[in-house]
GUNU-19267 format. One record per atom (N, C-alpha, C): residue number from 1; x, y negated, z. Coordinates in nm, 3 decimals, always signed. Example, Ala and Ser with C-alpha at 12.3 -4.5 7.8 and 13.67 -1.06 7.14 Angstrom:
2
+-----+---------+---------+---------+
|   k |      px |      py |      pz |
+-----+---------+---------+---------+
|   1 |  +1.319 |  +0.569 |  +0.780 |
|   1 |  +1.230 |  +0.450 |  +0.780 |
|   1 |  +1.320 |  +0.330 |  +0.780 |
|   2 |  +1.285 |  +0.225 |  +0.708 |
|   2 |  +1.367 |  +0.106 |  +0.714 |
|   2 |  +1.290 |  -0.003 |  +0.787 |
+-----+---------+---------+---------+
END
This chain:
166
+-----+---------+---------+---------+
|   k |      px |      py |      pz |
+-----+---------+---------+---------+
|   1 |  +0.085 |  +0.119 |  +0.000 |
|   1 |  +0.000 |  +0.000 |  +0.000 |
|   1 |  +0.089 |  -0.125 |  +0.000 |
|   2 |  +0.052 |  -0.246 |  -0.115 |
|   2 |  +0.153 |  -0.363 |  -0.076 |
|   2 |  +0.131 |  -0.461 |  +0.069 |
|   3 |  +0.261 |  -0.467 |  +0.074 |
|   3 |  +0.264 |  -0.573 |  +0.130 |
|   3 |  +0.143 |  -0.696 |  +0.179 |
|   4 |  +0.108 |  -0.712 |  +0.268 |
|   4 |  +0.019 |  -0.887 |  +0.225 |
|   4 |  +0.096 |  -0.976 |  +0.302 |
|   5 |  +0.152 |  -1.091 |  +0.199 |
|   5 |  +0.189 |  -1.207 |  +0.298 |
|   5 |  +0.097 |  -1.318 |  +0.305 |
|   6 |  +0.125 |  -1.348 |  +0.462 |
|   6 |  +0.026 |  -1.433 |  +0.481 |
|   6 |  +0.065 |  -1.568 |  +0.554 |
|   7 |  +0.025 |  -1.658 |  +0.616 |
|   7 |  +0.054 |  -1.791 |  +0.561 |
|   7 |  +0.208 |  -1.846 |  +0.644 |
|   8 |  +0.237 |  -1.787 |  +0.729 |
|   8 |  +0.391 |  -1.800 |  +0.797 |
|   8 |  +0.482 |  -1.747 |  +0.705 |
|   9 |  +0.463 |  -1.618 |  +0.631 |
|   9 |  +0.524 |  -1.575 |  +0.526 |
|   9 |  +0.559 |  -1.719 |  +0.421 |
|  10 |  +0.454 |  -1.752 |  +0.385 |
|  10 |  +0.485 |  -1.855 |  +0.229 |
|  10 |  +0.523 |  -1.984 |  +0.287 |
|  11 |  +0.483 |  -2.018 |  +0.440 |
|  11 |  +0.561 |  -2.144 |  +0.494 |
|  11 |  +0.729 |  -2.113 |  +0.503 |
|  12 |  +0.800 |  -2.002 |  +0.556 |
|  12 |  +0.879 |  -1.945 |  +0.574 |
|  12 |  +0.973 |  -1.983 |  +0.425 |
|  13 |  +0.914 |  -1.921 |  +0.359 |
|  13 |  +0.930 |  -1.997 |  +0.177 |
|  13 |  +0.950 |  -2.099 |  +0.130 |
|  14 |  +0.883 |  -2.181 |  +0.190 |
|  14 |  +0.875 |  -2.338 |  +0.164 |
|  14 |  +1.004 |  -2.394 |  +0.255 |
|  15 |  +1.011 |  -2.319 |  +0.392 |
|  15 |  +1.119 |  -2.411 |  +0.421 |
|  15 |  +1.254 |  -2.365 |  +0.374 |
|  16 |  +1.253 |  -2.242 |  +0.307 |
|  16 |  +1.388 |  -2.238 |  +0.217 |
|  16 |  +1.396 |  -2.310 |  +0.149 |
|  17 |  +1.293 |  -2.364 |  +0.086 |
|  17 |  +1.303 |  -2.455 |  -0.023 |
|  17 |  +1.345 |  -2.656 |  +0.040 |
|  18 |  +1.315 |  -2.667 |  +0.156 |
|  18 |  +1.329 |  -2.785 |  +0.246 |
|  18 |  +1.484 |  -2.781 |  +0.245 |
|  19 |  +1.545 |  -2.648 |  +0.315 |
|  19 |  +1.685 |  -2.668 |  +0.284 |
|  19 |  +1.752 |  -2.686 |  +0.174 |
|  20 |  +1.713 |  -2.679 |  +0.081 |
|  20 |  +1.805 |  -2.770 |  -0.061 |
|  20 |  +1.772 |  -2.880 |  -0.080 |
|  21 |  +1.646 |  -2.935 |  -0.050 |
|  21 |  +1.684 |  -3.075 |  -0.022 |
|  21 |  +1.744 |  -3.116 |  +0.054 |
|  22 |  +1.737 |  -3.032 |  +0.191 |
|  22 |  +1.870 |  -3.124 |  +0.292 |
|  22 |  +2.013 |  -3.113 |  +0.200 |
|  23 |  +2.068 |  -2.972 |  +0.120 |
|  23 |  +2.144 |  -2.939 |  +0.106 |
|  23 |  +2.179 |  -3.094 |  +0.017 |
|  24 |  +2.084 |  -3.163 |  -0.047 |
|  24 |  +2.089 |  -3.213 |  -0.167 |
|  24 |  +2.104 |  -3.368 |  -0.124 |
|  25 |  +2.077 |  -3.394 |  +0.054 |
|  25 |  +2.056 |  -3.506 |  +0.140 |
|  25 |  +1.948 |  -3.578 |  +0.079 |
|  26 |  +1.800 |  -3.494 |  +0.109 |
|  26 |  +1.734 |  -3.554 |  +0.078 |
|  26 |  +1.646 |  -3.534 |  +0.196 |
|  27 |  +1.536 |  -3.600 |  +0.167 |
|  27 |  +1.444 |  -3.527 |  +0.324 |
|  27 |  +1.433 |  -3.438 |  +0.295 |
|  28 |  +1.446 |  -3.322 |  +0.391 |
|  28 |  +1.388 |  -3.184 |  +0.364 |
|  28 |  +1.271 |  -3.145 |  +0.412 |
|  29 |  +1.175 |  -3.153 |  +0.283 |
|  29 |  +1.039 |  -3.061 |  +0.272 |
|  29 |  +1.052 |  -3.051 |  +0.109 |
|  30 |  +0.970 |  -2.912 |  +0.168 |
|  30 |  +0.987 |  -2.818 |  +0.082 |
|  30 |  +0.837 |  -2.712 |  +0.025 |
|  31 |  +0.798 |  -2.689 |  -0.101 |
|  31 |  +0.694 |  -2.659 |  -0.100 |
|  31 |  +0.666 |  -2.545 |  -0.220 |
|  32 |  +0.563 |  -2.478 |  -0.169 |
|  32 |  +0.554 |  -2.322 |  -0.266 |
|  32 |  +0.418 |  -2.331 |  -0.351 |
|  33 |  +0.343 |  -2.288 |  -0.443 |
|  33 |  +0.232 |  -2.268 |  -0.485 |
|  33 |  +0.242 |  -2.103 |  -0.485 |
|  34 |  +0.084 |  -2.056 |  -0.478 |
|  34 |  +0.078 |  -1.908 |  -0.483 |
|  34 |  -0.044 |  -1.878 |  -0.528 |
|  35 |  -0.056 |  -1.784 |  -0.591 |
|  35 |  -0.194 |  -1.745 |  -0.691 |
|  35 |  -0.173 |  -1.616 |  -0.657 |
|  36 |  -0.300 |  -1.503 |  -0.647 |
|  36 |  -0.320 |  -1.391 |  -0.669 |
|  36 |  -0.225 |  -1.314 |  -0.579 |
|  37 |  -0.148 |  -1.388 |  -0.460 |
|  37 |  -0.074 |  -1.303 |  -0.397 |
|  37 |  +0.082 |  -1.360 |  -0.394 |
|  38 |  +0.098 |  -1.406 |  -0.512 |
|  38 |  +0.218 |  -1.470 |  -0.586 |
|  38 |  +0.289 |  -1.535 |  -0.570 |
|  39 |  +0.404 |  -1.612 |  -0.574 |
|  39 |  +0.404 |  -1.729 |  -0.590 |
|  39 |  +0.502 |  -1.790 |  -0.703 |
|  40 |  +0.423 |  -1.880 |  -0.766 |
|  40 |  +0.408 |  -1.899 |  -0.916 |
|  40 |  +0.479 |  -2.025 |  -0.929 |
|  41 |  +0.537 |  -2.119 |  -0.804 |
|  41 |  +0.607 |  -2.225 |  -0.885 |
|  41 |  +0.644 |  -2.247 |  -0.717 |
|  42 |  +0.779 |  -2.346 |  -0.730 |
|  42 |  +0.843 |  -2.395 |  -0.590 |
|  42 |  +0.892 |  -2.523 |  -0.629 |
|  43 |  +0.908 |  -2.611 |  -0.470 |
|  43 |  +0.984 |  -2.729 |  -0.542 |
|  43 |  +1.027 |  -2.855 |  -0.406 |
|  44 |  +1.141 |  -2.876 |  -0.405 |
|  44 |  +1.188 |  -2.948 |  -0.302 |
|  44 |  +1.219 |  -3.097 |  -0.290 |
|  45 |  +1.161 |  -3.148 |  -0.212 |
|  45 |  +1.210 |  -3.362 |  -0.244 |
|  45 |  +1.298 |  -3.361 |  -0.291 |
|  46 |  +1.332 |  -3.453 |  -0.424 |
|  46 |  +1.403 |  -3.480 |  -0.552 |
|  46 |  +1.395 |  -3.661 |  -0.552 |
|  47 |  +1.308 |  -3.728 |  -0.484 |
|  47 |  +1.292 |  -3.855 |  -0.514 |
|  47 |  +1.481 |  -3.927 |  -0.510 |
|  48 |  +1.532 |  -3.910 |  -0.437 |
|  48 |  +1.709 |  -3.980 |  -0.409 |
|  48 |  +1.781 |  -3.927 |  -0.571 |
|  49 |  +1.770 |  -3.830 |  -0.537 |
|  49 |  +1.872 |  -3.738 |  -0.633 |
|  49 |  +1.772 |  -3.820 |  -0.805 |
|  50 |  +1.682 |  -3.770 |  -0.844 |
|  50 |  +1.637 |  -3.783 |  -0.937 |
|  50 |  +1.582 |  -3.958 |  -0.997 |
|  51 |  +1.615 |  -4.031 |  -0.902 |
|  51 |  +1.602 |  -4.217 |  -0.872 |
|  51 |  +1.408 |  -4.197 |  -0.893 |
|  52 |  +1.319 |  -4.114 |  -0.824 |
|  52 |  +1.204 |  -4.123 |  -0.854 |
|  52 |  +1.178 |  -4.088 |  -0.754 |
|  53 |  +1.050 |  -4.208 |  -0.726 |
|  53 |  +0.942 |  -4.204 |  -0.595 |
|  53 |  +0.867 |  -4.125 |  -0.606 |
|  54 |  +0.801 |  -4.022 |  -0.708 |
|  54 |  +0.699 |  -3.957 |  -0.709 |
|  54 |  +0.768 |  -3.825 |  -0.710 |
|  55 |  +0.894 |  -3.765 |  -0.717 |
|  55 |  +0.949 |  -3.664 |  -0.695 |
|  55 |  +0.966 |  -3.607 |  -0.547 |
|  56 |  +0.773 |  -3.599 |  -0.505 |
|  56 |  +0.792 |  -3.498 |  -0.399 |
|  56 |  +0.786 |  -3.354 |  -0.411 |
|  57 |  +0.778 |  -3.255 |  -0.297 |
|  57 |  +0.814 |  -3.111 |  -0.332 |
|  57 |  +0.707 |  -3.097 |  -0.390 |
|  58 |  +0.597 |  -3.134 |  -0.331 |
|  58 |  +0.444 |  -3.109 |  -0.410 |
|  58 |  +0.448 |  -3.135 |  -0.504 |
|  59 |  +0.506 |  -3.249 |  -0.556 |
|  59 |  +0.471 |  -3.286 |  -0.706 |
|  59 |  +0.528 |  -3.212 |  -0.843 |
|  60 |  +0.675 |  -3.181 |  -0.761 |
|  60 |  +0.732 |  -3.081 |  -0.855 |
|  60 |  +0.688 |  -2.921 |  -0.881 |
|  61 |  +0.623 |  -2.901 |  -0.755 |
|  61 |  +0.600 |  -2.766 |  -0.773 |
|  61 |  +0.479 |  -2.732 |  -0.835 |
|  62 |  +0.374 |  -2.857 |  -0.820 |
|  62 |  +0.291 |  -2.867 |  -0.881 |
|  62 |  +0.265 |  -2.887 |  -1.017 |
|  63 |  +0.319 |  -2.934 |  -1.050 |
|  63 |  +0.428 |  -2.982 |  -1.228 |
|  63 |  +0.439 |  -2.798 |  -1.255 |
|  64 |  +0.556 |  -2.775 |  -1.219 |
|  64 |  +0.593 |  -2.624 |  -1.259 |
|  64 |  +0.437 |  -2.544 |  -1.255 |
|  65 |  +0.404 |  -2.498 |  -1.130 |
|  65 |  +0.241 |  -2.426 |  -1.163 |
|  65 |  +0.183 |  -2.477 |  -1.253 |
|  66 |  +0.153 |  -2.605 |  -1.304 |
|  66 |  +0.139 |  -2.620 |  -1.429 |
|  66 |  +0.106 |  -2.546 |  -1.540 |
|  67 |  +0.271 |  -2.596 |  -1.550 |
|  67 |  +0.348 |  -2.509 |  -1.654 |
|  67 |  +0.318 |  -2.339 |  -1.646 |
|  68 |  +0.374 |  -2.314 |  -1.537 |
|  68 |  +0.303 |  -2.143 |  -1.526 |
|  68 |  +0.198 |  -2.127 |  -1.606 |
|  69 |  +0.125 |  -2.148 |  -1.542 |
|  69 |  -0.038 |  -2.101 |  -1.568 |
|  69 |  -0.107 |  -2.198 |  -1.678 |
|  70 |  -0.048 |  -2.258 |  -1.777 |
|  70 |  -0.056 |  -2.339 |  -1.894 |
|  70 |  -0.204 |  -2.411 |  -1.881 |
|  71 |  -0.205 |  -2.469 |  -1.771 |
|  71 |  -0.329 |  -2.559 |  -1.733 |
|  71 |  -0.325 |  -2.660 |  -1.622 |
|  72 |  -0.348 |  -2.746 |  -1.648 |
|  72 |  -0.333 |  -2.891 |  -1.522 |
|  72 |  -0.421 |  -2.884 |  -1.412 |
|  73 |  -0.581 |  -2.721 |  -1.459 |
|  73 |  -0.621 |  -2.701 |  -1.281 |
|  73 |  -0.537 |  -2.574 |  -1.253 |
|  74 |  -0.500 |  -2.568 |  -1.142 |
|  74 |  -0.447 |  -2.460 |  -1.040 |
|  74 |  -0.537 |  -2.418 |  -0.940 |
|  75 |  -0.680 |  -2.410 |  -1.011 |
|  75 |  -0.811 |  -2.311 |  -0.940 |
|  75 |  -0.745 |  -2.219 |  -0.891 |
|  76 |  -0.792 |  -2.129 |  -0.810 |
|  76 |  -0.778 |  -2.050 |  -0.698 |
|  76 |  -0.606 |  -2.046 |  -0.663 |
|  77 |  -0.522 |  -2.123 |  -0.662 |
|  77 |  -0.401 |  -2.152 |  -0.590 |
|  77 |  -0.403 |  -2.240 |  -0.431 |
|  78 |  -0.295 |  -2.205 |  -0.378 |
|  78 |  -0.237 |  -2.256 |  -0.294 |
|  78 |  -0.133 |  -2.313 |  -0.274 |
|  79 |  -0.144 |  -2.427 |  -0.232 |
|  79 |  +0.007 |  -2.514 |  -0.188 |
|  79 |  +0.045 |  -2.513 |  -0.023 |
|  80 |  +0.160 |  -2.421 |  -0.030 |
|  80 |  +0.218 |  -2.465 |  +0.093 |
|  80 |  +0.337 |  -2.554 |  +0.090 |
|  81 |  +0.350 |  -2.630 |  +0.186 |
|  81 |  +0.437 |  -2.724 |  +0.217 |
|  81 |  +0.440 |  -2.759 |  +0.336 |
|  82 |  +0.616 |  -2.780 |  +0.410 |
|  82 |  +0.595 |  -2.823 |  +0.506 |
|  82 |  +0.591 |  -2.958 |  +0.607 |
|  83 |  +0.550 |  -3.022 |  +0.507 |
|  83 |  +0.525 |  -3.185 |  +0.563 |
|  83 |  +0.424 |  -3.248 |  +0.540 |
|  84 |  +0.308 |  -3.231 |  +0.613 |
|  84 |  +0.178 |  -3.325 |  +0.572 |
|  84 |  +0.208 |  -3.390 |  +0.374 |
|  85 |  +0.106 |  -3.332 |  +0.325 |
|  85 |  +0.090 |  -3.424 |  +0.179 |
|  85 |  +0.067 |  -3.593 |  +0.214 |
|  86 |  +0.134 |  -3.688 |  +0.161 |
|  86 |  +0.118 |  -3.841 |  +0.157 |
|  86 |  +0.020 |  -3.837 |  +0.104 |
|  87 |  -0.040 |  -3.987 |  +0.011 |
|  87 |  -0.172 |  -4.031 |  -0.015 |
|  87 |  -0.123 |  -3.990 |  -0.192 |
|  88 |  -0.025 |  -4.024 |  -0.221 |
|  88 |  +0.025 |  -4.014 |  -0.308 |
|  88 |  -0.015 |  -3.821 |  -0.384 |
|  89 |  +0.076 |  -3.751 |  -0.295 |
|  89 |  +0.062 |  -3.629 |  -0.337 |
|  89 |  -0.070 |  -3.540 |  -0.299 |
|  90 |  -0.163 |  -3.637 |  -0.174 |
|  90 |  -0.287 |  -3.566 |  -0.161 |
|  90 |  -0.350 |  -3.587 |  -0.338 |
|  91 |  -0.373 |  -3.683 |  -0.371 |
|  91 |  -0.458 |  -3.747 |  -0.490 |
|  91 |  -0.407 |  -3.650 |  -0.620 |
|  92 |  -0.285 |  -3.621 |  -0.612 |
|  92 |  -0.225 |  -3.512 |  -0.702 |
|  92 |  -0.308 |  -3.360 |  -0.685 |
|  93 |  -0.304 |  -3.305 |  -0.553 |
|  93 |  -0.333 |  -3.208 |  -0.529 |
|  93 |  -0.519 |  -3.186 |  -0.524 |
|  94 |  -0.593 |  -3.299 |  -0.499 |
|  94 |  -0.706 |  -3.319 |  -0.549 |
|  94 |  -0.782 |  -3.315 |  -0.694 |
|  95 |  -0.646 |  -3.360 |  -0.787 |
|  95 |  -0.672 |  -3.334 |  -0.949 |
|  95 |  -0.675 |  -3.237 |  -1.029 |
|  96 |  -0.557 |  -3.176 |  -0.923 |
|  96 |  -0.484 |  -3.019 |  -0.959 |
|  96 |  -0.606 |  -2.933 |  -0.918 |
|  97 |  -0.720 |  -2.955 |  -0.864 |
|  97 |  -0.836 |  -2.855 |  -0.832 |
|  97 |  -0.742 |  -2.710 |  -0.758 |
|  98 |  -0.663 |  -2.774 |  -0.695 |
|  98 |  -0.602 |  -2.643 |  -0.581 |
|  98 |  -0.717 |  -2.635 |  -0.503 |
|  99 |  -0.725 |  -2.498 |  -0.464 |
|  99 |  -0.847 |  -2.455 |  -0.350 |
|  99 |  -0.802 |  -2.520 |  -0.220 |
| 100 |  -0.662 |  -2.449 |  -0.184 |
| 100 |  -0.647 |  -2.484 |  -0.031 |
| 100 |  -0.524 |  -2.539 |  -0.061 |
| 101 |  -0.439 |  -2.597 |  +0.061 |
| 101 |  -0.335 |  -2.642 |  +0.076 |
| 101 |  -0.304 |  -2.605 |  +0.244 |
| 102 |  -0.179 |  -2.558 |  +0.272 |
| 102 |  -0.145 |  -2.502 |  +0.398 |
| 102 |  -0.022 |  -2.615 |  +0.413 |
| 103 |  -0.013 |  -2.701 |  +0.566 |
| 103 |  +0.083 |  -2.758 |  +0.570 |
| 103 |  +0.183 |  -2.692 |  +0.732 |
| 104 |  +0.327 |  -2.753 |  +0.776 |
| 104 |  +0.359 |  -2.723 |  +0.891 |
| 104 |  +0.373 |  -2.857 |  +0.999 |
| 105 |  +0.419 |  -2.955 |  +0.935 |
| 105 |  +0.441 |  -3.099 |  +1.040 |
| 105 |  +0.335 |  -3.170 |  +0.997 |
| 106 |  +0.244 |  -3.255 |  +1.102 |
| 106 |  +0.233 |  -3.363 |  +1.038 |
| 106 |  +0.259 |  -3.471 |  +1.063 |
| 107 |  +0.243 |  -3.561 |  +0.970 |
| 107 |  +0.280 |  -3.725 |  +0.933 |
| 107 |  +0.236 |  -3.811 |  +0.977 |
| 108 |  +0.204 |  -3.851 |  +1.120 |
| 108 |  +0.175 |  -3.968 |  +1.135 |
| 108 |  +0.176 |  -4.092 |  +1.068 |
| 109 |  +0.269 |  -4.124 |  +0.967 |
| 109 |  +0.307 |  -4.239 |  +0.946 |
| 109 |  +0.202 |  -4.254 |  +0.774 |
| 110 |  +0.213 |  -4.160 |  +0.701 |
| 110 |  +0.202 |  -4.134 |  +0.551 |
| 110 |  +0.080 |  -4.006 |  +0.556 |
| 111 |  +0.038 |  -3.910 |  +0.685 |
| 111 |  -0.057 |  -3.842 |  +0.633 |
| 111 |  -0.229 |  -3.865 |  +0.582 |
| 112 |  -0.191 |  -3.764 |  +0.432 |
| 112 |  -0.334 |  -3.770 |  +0.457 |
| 112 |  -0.406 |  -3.651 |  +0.385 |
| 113 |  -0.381 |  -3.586 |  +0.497 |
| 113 |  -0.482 |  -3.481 |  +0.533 |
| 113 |  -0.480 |  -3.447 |  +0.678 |
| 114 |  -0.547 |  -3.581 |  +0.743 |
| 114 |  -0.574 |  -3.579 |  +0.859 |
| 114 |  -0.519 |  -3.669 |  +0.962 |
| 115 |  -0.407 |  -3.726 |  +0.930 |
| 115 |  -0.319 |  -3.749 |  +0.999 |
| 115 |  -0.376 |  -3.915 |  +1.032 |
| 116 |  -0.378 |  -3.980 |  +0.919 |
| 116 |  -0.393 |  -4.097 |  +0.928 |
| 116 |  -0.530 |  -4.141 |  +0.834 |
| 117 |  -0.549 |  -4.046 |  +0.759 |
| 117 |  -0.665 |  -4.032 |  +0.675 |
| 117 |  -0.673 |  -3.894 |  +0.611 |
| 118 |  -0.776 |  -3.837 |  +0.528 |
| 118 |  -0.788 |  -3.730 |  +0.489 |
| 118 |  -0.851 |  -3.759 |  +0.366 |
| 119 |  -0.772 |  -3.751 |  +0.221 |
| 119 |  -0.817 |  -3.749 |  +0.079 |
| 119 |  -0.824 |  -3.601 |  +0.065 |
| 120 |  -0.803 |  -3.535 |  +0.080 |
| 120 |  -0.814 |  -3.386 |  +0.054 |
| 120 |  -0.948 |  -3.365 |  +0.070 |
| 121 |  -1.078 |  -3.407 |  +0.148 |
| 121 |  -1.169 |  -3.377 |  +0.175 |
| 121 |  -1.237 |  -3.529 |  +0.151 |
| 122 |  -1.220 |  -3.558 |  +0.039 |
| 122 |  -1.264 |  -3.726 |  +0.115 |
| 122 |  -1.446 |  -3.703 |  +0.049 |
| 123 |  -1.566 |  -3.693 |  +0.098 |
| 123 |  -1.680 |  -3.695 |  +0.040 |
| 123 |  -1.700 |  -3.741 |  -0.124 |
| 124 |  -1.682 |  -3.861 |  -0.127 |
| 124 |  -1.666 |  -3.916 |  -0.252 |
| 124 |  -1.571 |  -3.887 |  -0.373 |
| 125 |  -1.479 |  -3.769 |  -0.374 |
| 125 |  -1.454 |  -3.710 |  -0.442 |
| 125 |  -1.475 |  -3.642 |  -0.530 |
| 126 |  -1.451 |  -3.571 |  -0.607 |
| 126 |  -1.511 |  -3.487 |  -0.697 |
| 126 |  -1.457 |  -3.332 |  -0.660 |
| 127 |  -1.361 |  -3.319 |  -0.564 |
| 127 |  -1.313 |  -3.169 |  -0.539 |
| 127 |  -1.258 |  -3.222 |  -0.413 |
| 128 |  -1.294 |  -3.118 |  -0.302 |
| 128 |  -1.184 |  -3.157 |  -0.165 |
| 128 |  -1.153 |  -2.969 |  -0.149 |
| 129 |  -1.015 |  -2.978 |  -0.095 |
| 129 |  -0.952 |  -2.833 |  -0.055 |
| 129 |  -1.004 |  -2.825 |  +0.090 |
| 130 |  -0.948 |  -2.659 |  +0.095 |
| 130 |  -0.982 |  -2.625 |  +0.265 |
| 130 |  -0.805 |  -2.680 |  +0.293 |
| 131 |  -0.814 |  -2.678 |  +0.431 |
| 131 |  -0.664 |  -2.753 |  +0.522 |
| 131 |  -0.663 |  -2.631 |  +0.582 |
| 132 |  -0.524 |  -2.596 |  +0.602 |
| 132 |  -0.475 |  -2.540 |  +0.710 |
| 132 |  -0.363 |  -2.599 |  +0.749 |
| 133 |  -0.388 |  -2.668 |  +0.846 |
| 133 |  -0.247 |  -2.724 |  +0.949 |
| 133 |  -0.193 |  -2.687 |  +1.047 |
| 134 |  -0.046 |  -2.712 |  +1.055 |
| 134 |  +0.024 |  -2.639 |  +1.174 |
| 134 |  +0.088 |  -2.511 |  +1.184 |
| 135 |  +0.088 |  -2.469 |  +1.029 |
| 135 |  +0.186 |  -2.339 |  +1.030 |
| 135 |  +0.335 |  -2.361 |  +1.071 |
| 136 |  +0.374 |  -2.305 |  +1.128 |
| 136 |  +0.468 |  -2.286 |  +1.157 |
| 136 |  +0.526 |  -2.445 |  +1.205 |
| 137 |  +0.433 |  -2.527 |  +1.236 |
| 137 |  +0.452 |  -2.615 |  +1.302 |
| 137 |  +0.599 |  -2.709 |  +1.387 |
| 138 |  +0.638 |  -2.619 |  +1.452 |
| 138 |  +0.723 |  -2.726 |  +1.568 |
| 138 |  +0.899 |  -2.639 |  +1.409 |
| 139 |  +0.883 |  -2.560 |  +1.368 |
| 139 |  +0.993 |  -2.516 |  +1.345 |
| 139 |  +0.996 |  -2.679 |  +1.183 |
| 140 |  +0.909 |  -2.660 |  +1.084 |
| 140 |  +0.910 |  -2.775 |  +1.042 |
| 140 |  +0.916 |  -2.891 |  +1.078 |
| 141 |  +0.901 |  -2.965 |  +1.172 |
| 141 |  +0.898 |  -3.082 |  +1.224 |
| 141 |  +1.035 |  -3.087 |  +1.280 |
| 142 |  +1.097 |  -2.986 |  +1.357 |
| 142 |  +1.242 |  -2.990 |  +1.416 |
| 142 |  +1.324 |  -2.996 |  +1.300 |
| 143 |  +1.258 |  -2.943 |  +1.149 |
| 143 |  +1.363 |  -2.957 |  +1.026 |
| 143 |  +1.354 |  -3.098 |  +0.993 |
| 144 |  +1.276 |  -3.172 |  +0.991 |
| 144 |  +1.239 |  -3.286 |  +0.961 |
| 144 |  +1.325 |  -3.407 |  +1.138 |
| 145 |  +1.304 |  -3.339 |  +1.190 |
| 145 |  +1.341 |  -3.457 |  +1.318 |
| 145 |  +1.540 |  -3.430 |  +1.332 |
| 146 |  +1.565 |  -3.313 |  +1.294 |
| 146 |  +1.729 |  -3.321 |  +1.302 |
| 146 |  +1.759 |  -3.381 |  +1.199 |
| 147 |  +1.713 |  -3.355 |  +1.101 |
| 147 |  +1.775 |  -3.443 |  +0.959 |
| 147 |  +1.769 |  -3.625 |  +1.018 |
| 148 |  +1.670 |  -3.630 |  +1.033 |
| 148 |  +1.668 |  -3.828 |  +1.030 |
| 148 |  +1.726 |  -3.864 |  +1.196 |
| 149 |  +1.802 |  -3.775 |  +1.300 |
| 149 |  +1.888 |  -3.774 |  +1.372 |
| 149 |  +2.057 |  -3.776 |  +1.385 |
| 150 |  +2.054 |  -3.715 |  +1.219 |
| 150 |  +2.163 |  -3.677 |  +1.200 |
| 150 |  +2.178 |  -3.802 |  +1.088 |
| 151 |  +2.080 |  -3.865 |  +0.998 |
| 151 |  +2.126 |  -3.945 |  +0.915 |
| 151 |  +2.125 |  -4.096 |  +1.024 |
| 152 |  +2.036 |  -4.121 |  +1.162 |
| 152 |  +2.054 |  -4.210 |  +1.218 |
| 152 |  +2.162 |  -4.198 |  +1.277 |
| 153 |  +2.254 |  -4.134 |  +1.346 |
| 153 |  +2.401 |  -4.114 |  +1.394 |
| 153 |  +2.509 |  -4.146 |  +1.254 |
| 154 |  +2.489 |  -4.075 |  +1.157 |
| 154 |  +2.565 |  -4.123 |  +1.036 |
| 154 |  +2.566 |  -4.281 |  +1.022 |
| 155 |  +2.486 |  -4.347 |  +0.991 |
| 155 |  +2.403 |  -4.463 |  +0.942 |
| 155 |  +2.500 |  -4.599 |  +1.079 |
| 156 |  +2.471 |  -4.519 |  +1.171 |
| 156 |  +2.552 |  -4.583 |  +1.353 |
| 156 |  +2.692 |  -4.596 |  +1.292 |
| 157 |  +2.729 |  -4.475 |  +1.276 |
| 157 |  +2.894 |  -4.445 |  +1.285 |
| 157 |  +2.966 |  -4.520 |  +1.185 |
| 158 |  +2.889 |  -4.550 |  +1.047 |
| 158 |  +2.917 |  -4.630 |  +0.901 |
| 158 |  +2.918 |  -4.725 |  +0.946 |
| 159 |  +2.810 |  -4.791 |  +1.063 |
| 159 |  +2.819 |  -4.966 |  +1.087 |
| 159 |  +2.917 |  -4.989 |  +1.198 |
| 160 |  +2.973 |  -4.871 |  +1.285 |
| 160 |  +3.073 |  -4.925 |  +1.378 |
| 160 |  +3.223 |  -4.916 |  +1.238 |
| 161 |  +3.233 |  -4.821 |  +1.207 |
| 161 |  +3.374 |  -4.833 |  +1.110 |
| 161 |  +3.369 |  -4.934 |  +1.004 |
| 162 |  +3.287 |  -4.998 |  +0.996 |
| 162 |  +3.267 |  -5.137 |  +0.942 |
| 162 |  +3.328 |  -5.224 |  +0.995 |
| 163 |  +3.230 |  -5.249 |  +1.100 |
| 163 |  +3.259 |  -5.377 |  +1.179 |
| 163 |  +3.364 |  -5.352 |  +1.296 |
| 164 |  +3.467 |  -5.213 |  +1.284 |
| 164 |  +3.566 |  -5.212 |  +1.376 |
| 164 |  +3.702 |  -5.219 |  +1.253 |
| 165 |  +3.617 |  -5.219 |  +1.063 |
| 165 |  +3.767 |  -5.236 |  +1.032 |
| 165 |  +3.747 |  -5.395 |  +0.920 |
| 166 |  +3.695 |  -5.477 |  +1.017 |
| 166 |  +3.654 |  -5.618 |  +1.004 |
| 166 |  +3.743 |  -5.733 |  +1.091 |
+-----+---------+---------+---------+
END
C-alpha cells in the first residue's frame, strides 16, 4: 500500500526549499504545490537574487504548476508554504483557483490569510480556498526569526567596522 503524505510531510518539503533561499541570502520561505498526492512544482524567495518584488516562493511555484499542468487554474491543488501568503501572493493564489493552501508561520506584518486580513476567503470574491495554518509552526517561524537575527548582527557588525575604520 503507498505511502500517504500528509501535511507536515509537504511542509517538511517546503522548508527544504526555504533553505536555498537562505542558502541564496534571501528570506527563507519556501513553497511546494501538490496534486493527486504529488508534488508537481516547488519554489523558493528569488525577489534579491532575481532584482524582482513579485518573486515569492508562491509565485514561482505557482508559475511552474502552471506550466506542469498546462493551465493557469491549479483546481484540486495545494500550496504549501511556510510563511503566511502576503496580499500580493494571496490574490495570485485566489486566481490560480487552488483549492487549499497550507501555511507554517504567520505574518503579522504582511498576512493575509488571517493574519492581518484574509483574501483567501474574502466573500466578494469569486473563489476563496480552505486555510490550514500552523503546520509545523514554531519550526518555520524559528527559520524565519534566526535568519533576520543573524542578518541584524551582520548589518551591527558592518556599521561598527565602518565607523571604527573612520
Amino acid at each position: 500500500m503507498p505511502e500517504v503524505k500528509d501535511d507536515q510531510y509537504w511542509m517538511q518539503m517546503a522548508l527544504e526549499y526555504a533553505d536555498k533561499a537562505e542558502a541564496e541570502n534571501e528570506i527563507p520561505v519556501g513553497a511546494v504545490v501538490v496534486k493527486n498526492g504529488e508534488m508537481i512544482a516547488a519554489g523558493w524567495n528569488r525577489s534579491i537574487t532575481c532584482h524582482d518584488p513579485s518573486a515569492h516562493a508562491e509565485m514561482i511555484a505557482i508559475r511552474e504548476a502552471g506550466k506542469v499542468v498546462e493551465n493557469y487554474r491549479l483546481v484540486d491543488c495545494t500550496l504549501y508554504v511556510t510563511l503566511e501568503p502576503c496580499p500580493m501572493c494571496a490574490g495570485l493564489l485566489v486566481h490560480s483557483r487552488l483549492s487549499r493552501v497550507v501555511f507554517g508561520a504567520k505574518d503579522a506584518k504582511t498576512g493575509a490569510a488571517g493574519s492581518i486580513m484574509n483574501l483567501l476567503q474574502h466573500e466578494q470574491l469569486n473563489h476563496q480556498l480552505e486555510i490550514t495554518a500552523g503546520v509545523l509552526e514554531e519550526i518555520c517561524g524559528e527559520k524565519l526569526s534566526a535568519f533576520f537575527r543573524r542578518r541584524r548582527k551582520e548589518i551591527k557588525a558592518a556599521k561598527k567596522l565602518k565607523n571604527g575604520s573612520t
